[in-house]
Residue, then its C-alpha position, 0 to 999 in steps of 0.5 A: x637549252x643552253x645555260x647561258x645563250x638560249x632565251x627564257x622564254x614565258x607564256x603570256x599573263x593570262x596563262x596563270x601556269x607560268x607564275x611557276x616558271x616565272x618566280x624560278x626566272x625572276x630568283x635567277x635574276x636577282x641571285x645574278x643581280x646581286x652577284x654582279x652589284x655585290x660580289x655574292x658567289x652562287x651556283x644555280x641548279x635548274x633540274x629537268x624531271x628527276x625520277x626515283x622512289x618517293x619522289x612524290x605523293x600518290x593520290x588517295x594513298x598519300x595525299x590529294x590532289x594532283x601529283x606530277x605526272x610520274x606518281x599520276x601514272x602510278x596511281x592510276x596503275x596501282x588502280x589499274x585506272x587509265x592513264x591520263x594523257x593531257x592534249x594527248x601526251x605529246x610534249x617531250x620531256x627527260x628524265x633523270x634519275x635522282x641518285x644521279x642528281x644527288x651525285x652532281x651536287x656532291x660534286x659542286x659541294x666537293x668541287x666549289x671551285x669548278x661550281x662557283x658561278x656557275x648555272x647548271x642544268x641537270x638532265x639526261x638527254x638520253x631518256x627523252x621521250x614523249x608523256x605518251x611514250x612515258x606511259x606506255x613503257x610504265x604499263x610494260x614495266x609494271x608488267x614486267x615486276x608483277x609478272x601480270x600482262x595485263x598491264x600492257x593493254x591498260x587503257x591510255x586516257x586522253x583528257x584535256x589540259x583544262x579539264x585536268x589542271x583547269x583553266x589557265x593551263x599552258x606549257x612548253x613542247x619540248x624540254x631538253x637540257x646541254x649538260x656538257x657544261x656538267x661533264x667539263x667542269x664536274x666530270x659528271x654524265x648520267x647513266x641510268x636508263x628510263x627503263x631502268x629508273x622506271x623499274x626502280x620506282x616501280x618495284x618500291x611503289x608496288x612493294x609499299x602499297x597494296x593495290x586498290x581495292x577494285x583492281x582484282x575486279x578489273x583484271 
């Protein structure tokens, strides 16, 4: 996804889970719009799944409901719970870590002259994989920080996306981001692997929340 040639592309009305990203879409264009009409100066961000510690709320711990799909996974290891793939785990997305976000809009506050005007995506192309993919290599990392193996078999769920989010659910296959736009003008690339993130966040949640209180039961 280019920031300035690929097409905004959105489901149709009756899939109610685009008003998300429609109301980015349409903030877009108005800040565009009134760049163009009246002189205003901008610099959009469009993130693509930034990962770290706290970066959401664990349900039955933090809060209810449904989190995205990094503390749904960690919960439900915390819990030694399956995992829940909606429609199987197949779209593909990347993951950034959110240091390396911080870091990027540093450097437009540092470097207004490069930012003005300017969209930017922010992403690491490198760490793509599949929700299924994501899943499996947080069971192998939680084996890994708990020194518990039983990780590595925990049960991978298939649910499907209306039973899980409810009716009106639809989302795109593939998301990945251009980011040479970031390193040309910014000097800014990330480094940080999926593993690696992973383990980080991992380490915090496990330290900050005891597991649930059937998990000894299960292992």
């Amino acid at each position: 996804m280019d920031e300035g040639e690929t097409p905004l592309l959105l489901g149709p009305v009756t899939s109610q889970r685009w008003s998300y990203a429609c109301a980015k879409q349409l903030l877009e264009r108005y800040v565009y719009a009134l760049h163009k009409e009246k002189g205003l100066d901008f610099t959009l961000v469009r993130p693509f799944n930034f990962l770290g510690p706290r970066m959401d709320f664990l349900p039955g711990r933090e809060g209810e409901g449904l989190p995205r799909v990094l503390a749904c996974f960690t919960g439900a290891l915390l819990d030694k719970r399956p995992l829940p793939l909606v429609d199987g785990g197949h779209s593909r997305r990347t993951f950034l870590a959110v240091e390396e976000a911080v870091k990027a809009l540093s450097l437009m506050l540092d470097q207004p002259g490069m930012a003005k005007n300017q969209i930017f995506n922010l992403g690491n192309p490198a760490n793509e994989t599949t929700i299924r993919g994501l899943a499996e290599l947080m069971r192998t990392v939680a084996a890994e920080i708990t020194g518990d193996e039983s990780y590595r078999s925990l049960a991978l769920e298939y649910v499907s996306s209306e039973a899980f989010y409810g009716e009106g659910y639809a989302d795109s296959d593939r998301r990945m981001p251009r980011i040479d736009k970031a390193l040309r003008l910014l000097g800014w690339e990330p480094q940080r692997d999926l593993r690696d993130i992973l383990r980080r966040t991992l380490e915090h949640a496990f330290a900050t929340h005891r597991p649930g209180p059937d998990t000894a039961a299960r292992t």
